[in-house]
C-alpha positions in Angstrom: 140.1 137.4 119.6 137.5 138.4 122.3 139.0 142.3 122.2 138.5 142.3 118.3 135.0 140.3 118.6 133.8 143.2 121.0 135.6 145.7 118.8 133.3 144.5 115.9 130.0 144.7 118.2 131.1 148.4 119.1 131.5 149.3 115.3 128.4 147.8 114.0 126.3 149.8 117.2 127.8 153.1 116.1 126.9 152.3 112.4 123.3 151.4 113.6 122.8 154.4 115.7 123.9 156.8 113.1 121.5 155.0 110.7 118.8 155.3 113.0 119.7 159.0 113.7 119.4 160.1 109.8 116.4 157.5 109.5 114.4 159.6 112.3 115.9 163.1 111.0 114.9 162.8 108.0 111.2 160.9 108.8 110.4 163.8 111.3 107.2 166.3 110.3 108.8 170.1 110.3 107.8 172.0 113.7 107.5 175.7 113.7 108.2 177.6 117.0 106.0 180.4 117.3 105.2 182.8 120.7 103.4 182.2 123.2 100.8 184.7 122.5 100.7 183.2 119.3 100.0 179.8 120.3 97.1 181.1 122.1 95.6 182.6 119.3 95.4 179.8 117.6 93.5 178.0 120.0 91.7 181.0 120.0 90.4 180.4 116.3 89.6 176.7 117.3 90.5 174.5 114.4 93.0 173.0 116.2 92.6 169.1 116.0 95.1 167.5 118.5 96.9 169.0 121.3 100.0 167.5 123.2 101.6 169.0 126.5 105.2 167.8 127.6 107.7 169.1 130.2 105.9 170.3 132.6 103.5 172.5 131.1 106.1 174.3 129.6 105.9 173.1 126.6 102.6 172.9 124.0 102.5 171.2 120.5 99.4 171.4 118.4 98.0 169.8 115.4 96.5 172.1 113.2 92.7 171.2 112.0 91.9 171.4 107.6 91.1 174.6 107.5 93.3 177.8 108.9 92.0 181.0 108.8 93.7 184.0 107.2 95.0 185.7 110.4 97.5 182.8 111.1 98.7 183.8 107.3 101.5 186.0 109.0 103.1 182.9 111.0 103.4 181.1 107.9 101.4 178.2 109.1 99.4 175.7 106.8 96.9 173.3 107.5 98.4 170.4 108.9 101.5 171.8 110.5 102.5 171.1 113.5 103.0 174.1 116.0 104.7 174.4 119.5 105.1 177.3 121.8 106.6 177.7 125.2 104.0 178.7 128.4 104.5 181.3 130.1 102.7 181.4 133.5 101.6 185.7 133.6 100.7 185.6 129.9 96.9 184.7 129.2 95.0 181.9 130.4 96.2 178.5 131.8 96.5 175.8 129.1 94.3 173.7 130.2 91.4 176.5 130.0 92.8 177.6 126.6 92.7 173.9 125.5 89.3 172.9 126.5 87.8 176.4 125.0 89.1 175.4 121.4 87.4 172.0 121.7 90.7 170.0 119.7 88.8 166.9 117.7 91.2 164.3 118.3 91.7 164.7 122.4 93.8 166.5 124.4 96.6 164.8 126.2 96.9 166.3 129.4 99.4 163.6 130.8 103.0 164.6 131.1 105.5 162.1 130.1 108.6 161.6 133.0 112.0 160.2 131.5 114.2 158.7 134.1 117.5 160.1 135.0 119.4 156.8 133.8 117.5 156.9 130.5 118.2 160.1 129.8 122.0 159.7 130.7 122.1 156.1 128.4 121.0 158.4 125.3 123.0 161.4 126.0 126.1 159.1 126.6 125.6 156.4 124.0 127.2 158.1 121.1 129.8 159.3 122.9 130.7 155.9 124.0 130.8 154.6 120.5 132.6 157.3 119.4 135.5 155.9 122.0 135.1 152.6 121.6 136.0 152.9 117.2 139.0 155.2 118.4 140.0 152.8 120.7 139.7 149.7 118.0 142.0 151.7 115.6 144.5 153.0 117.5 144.8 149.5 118.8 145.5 148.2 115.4 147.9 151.2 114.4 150.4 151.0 117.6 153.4 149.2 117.6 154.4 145.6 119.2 152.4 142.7 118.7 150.1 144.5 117.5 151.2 145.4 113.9 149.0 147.3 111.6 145.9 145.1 110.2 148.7 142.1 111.6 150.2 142.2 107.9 153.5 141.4 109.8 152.7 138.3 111.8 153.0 135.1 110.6 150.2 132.9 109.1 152.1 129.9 110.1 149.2 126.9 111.6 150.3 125.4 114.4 149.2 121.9 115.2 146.8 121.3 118.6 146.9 118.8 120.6 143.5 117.4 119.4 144.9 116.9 116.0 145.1 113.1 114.9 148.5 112.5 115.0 150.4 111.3 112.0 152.7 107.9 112.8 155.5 106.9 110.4 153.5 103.8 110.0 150.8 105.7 108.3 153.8 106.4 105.3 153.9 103.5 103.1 156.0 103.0 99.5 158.9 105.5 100.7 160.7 103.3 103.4 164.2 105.3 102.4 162.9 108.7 103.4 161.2 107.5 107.0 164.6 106.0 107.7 166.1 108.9 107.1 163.7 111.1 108.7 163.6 108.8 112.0 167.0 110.9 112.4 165.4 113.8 113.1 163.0 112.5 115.5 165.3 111.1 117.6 167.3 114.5 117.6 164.2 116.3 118.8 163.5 113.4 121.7 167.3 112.8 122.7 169.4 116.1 121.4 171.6 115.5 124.6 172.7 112.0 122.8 174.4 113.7 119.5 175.5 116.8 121.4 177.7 114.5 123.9 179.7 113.4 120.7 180.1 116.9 119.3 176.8 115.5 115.9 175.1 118.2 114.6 172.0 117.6 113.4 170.4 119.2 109.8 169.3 122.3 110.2 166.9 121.4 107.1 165.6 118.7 105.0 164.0 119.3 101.7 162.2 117.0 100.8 161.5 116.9 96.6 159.4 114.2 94.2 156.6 114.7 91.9 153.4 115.9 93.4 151.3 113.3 95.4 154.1 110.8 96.5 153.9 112.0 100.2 156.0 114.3 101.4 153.7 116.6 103.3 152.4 113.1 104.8 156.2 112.5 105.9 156.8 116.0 107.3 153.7 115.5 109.9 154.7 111.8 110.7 158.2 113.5 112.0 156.3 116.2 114.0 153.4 113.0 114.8 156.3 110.3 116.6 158.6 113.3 118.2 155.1 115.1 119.9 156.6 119.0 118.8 154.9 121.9 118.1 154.4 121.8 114.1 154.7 124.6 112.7 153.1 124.7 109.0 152.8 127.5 106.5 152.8 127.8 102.2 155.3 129.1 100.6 153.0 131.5 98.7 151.4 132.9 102.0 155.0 134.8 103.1 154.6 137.1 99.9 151.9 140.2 100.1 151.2 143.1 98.0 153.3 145.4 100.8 156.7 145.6 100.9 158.6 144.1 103.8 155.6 142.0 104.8 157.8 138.5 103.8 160.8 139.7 105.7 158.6 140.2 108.7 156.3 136.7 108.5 159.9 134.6 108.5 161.5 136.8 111.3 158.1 136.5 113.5 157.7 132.8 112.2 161.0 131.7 113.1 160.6 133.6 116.8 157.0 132.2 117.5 159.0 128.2 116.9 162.4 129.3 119.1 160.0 130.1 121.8 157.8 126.9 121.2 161.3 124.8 120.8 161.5 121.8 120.1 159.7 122.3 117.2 159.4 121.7 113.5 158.5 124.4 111.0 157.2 122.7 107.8 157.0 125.2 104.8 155.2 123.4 101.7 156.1 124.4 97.8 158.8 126.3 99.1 160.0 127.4 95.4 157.2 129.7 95.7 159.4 132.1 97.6 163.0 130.4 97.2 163.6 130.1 93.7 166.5 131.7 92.2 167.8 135.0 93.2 168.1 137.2 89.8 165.9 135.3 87.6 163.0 138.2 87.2 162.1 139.7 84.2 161.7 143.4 85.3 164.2 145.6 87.0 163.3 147.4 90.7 163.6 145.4 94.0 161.9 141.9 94.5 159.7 141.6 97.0 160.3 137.8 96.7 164.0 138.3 96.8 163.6 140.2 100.3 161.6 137.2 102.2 164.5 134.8 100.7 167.2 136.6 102.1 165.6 136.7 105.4 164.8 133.2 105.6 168.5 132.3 104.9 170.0 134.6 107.6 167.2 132.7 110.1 168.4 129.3 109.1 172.0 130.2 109.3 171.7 131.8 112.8 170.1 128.9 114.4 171.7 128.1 117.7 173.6 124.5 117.9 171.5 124.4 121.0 168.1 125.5 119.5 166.2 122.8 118.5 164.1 123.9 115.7 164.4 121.9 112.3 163.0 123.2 109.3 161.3 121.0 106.5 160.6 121.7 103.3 158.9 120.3 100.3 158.7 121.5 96.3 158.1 119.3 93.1 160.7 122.0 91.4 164.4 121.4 93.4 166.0 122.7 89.9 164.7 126.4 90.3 165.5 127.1 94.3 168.4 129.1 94.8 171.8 127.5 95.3 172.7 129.6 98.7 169.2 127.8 99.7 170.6 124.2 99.3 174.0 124.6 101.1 175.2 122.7 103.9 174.3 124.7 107.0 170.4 125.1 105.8 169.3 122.4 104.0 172.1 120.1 104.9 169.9 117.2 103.8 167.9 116.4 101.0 165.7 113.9 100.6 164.0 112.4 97.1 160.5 111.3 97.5 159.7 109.3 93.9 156.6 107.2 93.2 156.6 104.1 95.2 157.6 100.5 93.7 155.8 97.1 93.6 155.7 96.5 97.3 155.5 100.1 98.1 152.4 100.2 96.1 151.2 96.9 97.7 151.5 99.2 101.1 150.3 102.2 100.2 147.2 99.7 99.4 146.9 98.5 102.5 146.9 101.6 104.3 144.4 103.5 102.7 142.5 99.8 102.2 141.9 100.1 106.2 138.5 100.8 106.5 136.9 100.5 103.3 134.9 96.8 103.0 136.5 94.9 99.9 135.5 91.3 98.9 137.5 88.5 99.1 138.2 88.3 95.5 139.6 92.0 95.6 143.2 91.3 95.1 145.2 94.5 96.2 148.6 92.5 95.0 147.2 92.7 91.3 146.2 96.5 91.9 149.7 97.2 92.6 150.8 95.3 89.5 148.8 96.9 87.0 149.4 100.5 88.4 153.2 101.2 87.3 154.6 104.7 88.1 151.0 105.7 90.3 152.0 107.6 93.3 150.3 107.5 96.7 147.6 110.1 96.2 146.9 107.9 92.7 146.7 104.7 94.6 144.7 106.6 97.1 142.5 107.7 94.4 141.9 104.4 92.9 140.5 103.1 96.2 138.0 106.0 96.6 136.7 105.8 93.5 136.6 102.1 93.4 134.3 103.0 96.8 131.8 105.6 94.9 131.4 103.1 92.2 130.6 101.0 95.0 128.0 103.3 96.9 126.7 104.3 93.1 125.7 100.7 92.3 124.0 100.0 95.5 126.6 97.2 96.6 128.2 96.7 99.4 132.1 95.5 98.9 133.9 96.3 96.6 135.2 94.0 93.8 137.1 93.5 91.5 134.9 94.8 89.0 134.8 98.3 90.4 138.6 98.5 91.1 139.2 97.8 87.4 136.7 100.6 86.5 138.7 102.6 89.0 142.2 102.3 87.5 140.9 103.1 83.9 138.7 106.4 85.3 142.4 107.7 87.1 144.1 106.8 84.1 141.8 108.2 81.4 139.1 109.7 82.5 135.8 109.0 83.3 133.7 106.5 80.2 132.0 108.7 77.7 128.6 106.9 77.6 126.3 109.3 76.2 128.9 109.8 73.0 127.4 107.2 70.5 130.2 106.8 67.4 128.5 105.9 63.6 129.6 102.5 61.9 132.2 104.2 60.3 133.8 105.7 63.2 133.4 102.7 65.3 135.5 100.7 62.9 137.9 103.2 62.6 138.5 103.5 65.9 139.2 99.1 66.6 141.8 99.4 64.0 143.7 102.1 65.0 143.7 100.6 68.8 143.9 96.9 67.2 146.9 98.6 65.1 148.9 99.4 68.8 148.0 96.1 70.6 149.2 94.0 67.4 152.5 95.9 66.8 153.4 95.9 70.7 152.8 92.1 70.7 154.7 91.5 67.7 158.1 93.6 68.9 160.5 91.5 71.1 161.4 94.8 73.6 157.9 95.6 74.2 155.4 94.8 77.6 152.4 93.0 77.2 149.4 94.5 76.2 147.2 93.9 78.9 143.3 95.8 78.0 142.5 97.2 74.5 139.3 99.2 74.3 137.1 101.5 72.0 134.6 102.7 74.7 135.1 106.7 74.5 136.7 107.6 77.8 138.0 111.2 79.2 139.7 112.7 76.1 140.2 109.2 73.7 138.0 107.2 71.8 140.2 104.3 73.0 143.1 103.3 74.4 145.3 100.5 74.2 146.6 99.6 77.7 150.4 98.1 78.0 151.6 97.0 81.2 155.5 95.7 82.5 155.3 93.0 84.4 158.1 94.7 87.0 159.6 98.0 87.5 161.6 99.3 85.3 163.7 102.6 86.3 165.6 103.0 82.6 164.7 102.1 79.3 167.6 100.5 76.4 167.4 101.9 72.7 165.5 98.7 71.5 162.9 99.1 74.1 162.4 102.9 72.9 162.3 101.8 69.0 159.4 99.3 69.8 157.9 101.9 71.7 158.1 104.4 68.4 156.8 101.5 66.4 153.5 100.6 68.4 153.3 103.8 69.1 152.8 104.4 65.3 150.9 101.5 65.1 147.5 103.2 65.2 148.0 105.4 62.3 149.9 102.5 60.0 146.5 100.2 61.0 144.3 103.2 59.4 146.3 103.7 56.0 146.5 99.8 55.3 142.7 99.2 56.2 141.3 102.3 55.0 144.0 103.9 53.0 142.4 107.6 55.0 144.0 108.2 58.0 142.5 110.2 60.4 143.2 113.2 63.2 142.8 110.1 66.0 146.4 109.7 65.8 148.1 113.3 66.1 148.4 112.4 70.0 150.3 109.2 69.6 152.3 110.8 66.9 153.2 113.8 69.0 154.3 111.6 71.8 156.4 109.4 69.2 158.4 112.6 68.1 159.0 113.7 72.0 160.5 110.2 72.6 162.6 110.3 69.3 163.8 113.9 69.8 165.2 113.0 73.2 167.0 109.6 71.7 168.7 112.2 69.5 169.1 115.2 72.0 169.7 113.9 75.2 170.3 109.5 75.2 173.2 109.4 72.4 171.0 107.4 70.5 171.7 109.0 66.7 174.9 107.8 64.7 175.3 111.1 63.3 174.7 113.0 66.3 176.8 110.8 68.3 177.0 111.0 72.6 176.3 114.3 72.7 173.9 116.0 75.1 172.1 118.7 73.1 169.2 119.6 75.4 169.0 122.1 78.2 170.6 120.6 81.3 168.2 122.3 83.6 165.2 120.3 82.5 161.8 122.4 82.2 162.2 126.4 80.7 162.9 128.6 84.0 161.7 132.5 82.3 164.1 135.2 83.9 167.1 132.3 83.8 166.7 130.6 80.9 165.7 133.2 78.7 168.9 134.9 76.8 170.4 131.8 76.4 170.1 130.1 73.0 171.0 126.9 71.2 174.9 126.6 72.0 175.1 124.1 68.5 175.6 125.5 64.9 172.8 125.0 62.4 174.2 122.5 60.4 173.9 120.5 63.4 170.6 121.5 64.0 169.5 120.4 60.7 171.4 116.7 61.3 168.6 116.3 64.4 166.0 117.4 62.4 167.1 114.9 59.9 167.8 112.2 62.5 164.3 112.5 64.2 162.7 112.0 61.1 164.8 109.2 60.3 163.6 107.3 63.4 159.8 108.6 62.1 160.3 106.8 59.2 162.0 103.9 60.4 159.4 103.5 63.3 156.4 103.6 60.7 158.2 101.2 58.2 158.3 98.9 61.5 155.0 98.9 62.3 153.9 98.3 58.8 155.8 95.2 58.0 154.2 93.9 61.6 150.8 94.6 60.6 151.1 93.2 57.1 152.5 90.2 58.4 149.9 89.6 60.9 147.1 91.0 59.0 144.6 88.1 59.7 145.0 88.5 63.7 144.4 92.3 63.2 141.3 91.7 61.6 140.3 89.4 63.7 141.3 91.6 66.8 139.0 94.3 64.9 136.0 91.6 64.6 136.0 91.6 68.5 136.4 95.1 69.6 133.5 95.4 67.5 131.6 93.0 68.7 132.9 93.7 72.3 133.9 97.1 72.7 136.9 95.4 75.4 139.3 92.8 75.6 141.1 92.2 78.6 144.5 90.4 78.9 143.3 86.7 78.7 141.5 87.2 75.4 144.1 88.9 74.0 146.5 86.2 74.5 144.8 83.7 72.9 144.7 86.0 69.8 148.5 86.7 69.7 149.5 83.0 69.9 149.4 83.3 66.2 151.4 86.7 66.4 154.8 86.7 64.2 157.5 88.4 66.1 159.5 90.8 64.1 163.2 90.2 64.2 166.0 91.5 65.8 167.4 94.6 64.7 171.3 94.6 63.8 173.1 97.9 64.6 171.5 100.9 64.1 169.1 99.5 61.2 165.6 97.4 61.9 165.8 93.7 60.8 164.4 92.4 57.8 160.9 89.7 58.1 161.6 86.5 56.6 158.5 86.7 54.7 158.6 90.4 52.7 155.3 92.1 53.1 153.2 92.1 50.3 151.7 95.5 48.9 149.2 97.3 51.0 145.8 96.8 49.3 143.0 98.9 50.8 139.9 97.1 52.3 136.7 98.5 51.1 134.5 100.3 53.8 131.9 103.2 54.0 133.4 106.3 52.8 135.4 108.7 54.8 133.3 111.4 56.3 134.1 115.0 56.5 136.1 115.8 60.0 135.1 119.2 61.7 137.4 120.9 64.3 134.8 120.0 67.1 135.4 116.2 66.2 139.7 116.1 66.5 140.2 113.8 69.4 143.0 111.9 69.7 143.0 108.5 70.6 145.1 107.5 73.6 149.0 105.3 72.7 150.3 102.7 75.0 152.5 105.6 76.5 149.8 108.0 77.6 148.2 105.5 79.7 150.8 104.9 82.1 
């Protein structure tokens, strides 16, 4: 660093001098050189105005005066100019008699200016220095060795100093499987000799994969945190340049730099960035990509037994890396990182509570129950916001009040209070979220609704908040039909109330389809269809892999799904009418209050559904029929529709998108 530093300094001199060379060039008055005889005949004609003697005597610039007279015509002189002419001892007078006879106006400067002999070496050698000095910098850069042109080849890999706070496993809350799992690998890296004396081998690699935020860059620095390694830790994305070879080269020098450094970890994060599947692009030539990969898996397969260098990895897309990637011998272990449970929420809590100043009545065991399906960084996000709404107010602890706000900013959005709704609108909007809460209470399969509001927040104009009261990792078929009824809820509420429904629902109807297309496609869920998986078995579209292969089911077929989706459409709306009809009374009053309210939390919504009638159980693949058969829909007179422009179209949010 201190060679390039002073390489800089040298560069940025020569530039200046060459600037100041052209600067003065180009600033300089013209001089004409003219005899010595000439010179003194122009002092001779005496309108010279400033004279100047250097070197000596040998040497005699004047300043010509206004006017020149017509005999200095033939040197080509004009008033002005500047003149200088060379002394010669035998020729004429002395200068200083010449000088004194023409009588110059502004002085004669008879004092002869001395450089030193170190001056004049500095500016005679100063460009020639700077000259060397930028051949020196480049052919530095350009030689071979470490030093490899512009350092394209070296690796970009950080390594951890000492001063870095160290990560401890305790630190990792909600994911207690993957610590004990990963507690392995420290103890190989503190105690190899214990495995080696009974012939272990321990993983070359661990991949660690879960949905974004759930930790597992937090995990990878706990390892290199409790076994004090060298940690090695680059992206995925930063092998990969423009030039070819440059990948290759980063993994080769990478891998070297942490053999050296051994024991030591090498962490690459969102490794499917440069390990996804060999084969899958969509143009022909030589993949850059493709080259880096194949280097990286001849490094992990030459490790020594005796080396001990372990690589981790992390991507939120296992599905697209490439199979020779995943085999025992590179990542021999693989470790799933999902969103933590109840009491792994109730940890991550507590860990990232530390240090923040929340009241007593700030219970962190309710947080964790109303945030389902949140991961770490979510958790993590609710407790610093609850803190700005904190600092924002001017308090200091924070309550419950701004941990509720919290959860609904992370799961919504921020609230929308400068977007002021007409009468109209207003009304619209507590029925269609009135229409959710009473069809979810009124199902037998569904959780309770736990917050209904119309405040404008993020994207909705409301949402309509239902909660399980434990976690739930798969869902029965009655459990998805409520969810398509309540789902539908919003739009059913609009058509029976105001007989006009309105753009607010193409969200929840959109995720309604989603859920009934995969109780046809993939669950086994259609009688028609039958147990047959018809979507793609590798999840999300991969382009290069996926593309080329179509639908492997005839279109007769085809046309049966299409059918049976609708069919549980039509069933799911049918549902949710015959709920809201039968409890029309409590949706009106539900509507009087979110009105009134603008947001009803869990304990004044339950003393509205005490007078909820359930629906009954469904029989087979058919809904059940009410005891009491729903009267026809009769529209209730309100202020007439108005006109929806495309600016308006937002939809409201369903039970589902707020978890």
């Amino acid at each position: 660093m201190k060679r390039l530093r002073w390489s800089y300094i040298l560069l940025g001199a020569l530039v200046l001098s060459l600037v100041m060379f052209v600067f003065t060039t180009l600033s300089q008055t013209p001089v004409t050189h003219i005899t010595t005889s000439q010179g003194f005949d122009v002092l001779a004609t005496k309108t010279v105005d400033q004279v100047k003697v250097t070197d000596g005597d040998q040497s005699v610039r004047i300043k010509l005066g206004t006017t020149v007279p017509a005999t200095l015509v033939d040197y080509k002189l004009t008033a002005g100019a500047l003149v200088e002419f060379y002394y010669v001892a035998p020729q004429g007078p002395s200068v200083a008699a010449a000088v004194a006879a023409s009588a110059p106006t502004e002085g004669y400067d008879s004092v002869v200016p001395h450089g030193s002999l170190w001056q004049s070496l500095l500016l005679n050698m100063l460009p020639l220095v700077l000259v060397l000095g930028l051949l020196w910098f480049l052919m530095s850069n350009m030689q071979g060795g470490g030093n490899k042109i512009m350092q394209f080849g070296r690796s970009k890999a950080a390594l951890a100093s000492p001063d870095t706070p160290k990560v401890k496993f305790e630190d990792v809350a909600g994911c207690e499987e993957a610590v004990e799992e990963l507690k392995e690998i420290q103890e190989f890296l503190e105690n190899p000799a214990k495995f080696q004396a009974v012939g272990a081998k321990i993983p070359k690699g661990v991949l660690l994969y879960g949905p974004p935020g759930t930790g597992k860059t937090l995990l990878a620095r706990a390892v290199a945190g409790e076994a004090g390694v060298p940690f090695f830790s680059i992206s995925g994305s930063e092998f990969v340049e423009m030039f070819v070879g440059v990948g290759a080269s980063r993994v080769r020098d990478l891998f070297d730099q942490a053999k050296k450094a051994s024991p030591a970890i090498i962490f690459v994060d969102e490794i499917d960035a440069v390990g996804r599947h060999r084969g899958a692009g969509m143009g022909g030539g030589h993949d850059e990509r493709e080259q880096t990969l194949n280097q990286m898996l001849v490094e992990m397969d030459g490790f020594d037994a005796t080396t001990n260098v372990i690589m981790i990895a992390a991507t939120n897309r296992p599905d697209i890396l490439d199979p020779a990637l995943l085999r025992p011998g590179r990542f021999d272990r693989q470790i799933g990182v999902d969103a933590p449970d109840f009491k792994g929420r109730q940890k991550v809590l507590e860990v990232h509570g530390k240090g923040k100043p929340l009241s007593p009545d700030a219970n962190l065991t309710a947080i964790a129950k109303r945030t389902p399906g949140f991961t770490g960084a979510d958790l993590a996000n609710v407790l610093n916001e609850a803190a700005l709404l904190t600092a924002r107010r001017g308090l200091t602890m924070i309550g419950p009040r701004e941990l509720d706000e919290a959860i609904d900013r992370v799961i919504a959005g921020p609230q929308k209070r400068t977007r002021v709704m007409n009468d109209h609108d207003k009304s619209v909007t507590a029925y269609h979220e009135g229409g959710h809460a009473v069809v979810a209470a009124a199902m037998n399969h569904t959780d309770p609704v736990t917050k209904v509001t119309i405040l404008p927040r993020g994207r909705a104009l409301g949402y309509t908040m239902v909660m399980p009261t434990e976690d739930r990792y798969s869902k029965t078929r009655n459990q998805l039909l409520d969810n398509l009824a309540y789902a539908m809820g919003g739009r059913v509420a609009e058509e029976i109330v105001f007989g006009d429904p309105s753009t607010g629902a193409s969200n929840d109807i959109s995720q309604a389809t989603e859920i009934a297309k995969q109780m046809v496609t993939e669950y086994g869920m259609s009688p028609k269809v039958g147990s047959v998986r018809l979507a793609s078995a590798s999840g999300e579209v991969f382009m290069g892999r996926d593309m080329g292969h179509g639908r492997e089911y005839s279109e007769d077929l085809a046309a049966t799904v299409d059918i049976e989706v609708r069919a549980l459409m039509d069933n799911a709306m049918a549902e949710a009418t015959a709920a809201l009809t039968a409890n029309r009374k409590v949706l009106n009053a539900l509507a009087e209050q979110l009105l009134e309210s603008e947001t009803l939390n869990e304990s004044e919504l339950a003393v509205l559904f005490t007078k909820i009638k359930k629906a009954p159980e469904r029989t087979g693949w058919t809904s059940g029929d009410w005891s009491t058969k729903p009267s026809r829909l009769s529209r209730t007179k309100g202020p007439a529709p108005r006109k929806v422009e495309p600016k308006d179209i937002l939809a409201t949010e369903s039970p589902e998108d707020t978890v």
